[in-house]
Structures are given as C-alpha cells and as structure tokens.
KOLNUVO-857856 format. One record per residue (C-alpha): residue number from 1; chain; x, y, z. Coordinates in Angstrom, 3 decimals. Layout:
! KOLNUVO-857856
  resi  chain        xx        yy        zz
   NUM      A         X         Y         Z
...
END
This chain:
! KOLNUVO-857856
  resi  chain        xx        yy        zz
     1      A     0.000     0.000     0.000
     2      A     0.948     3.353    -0.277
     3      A     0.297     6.992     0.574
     4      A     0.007     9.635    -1.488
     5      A    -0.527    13.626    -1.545
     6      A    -2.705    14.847    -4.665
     7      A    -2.972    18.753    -5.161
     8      A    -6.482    20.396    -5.454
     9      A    -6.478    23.078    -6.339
    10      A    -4.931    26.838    -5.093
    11      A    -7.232    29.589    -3.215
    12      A    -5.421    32.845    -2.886
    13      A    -2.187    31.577    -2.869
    14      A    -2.878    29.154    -0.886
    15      A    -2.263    25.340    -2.126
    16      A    -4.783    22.502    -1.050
    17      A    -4.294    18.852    -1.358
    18      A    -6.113    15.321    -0.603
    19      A    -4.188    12.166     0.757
    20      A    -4.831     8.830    -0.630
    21      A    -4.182     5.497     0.626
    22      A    -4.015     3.066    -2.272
    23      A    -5.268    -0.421    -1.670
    24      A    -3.981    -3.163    -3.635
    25      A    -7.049    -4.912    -6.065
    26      A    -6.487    -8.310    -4.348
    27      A    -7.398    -6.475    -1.014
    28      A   -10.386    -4.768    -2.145
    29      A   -11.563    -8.456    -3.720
    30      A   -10.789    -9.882    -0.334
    31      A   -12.217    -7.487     1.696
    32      A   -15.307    -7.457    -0.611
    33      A   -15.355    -3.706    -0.962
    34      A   -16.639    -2.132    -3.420
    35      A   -16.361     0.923    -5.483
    36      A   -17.526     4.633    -3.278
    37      A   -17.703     2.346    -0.380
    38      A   -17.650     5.140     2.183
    39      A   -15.320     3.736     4.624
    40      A   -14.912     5.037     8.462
    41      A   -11.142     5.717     9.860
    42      A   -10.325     4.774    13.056
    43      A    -7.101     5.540    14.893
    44      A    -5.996     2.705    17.239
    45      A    -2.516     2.465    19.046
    46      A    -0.711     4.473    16.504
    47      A    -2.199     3.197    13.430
    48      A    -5.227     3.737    11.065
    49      A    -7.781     1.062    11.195
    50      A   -10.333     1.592     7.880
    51      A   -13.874    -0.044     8.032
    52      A   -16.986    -0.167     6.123
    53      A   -19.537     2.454     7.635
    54      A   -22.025    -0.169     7.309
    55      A   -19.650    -2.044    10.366
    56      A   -19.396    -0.174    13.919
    57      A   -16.652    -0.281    15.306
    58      A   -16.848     1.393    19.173
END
C-alpha cells in the first residue's frame, strides 16, 4: 500500500491537497469492498484502522 498527496487546487495563494491510501485490487476483492464504499477511519494504538460504515466499530 501506499500513501500519497494529490494537489487540489490553489485559493489565494494558498495550495490545497487530498491524501490517498491506495489499496492493492487483491485487497479490495478480499475485503469485498466495493467501489464509493464510504469507509470510516479509526485511529488505534498508533495506526489507522479503515472499516466499512455499514460495520461499527466502538
């Protein structure tokens, strides 16, 4: 997987970007995600944890 910064666009000077984590297509099948699957981040110990919203994680 990686990580990676995408410029937006610039407002007054001022430069905005996005970061995207990109997920391998064997780990999507796996996972059974599927495309514009909104997904809800969760930090735990230091890391990112990334579930379906449709699965609750408390």
């Amino acid at each position: 997987m990686r990580l990676q910064k995408h410029y937006v666009r610039t407002v007054k000077d001022k430069d905005y970007s996005k970061w995207v984590v990109v997920i391998p297509p064997e780990k999507v099948k796996e996972l059974d995600w599927k495309e514009s699957e909104e997904l809800e981040p969760k930090i735990f110990h230091g890391g990112l944890i990334l579930l379906p919203k449709k699965l609750k994680l408390k």
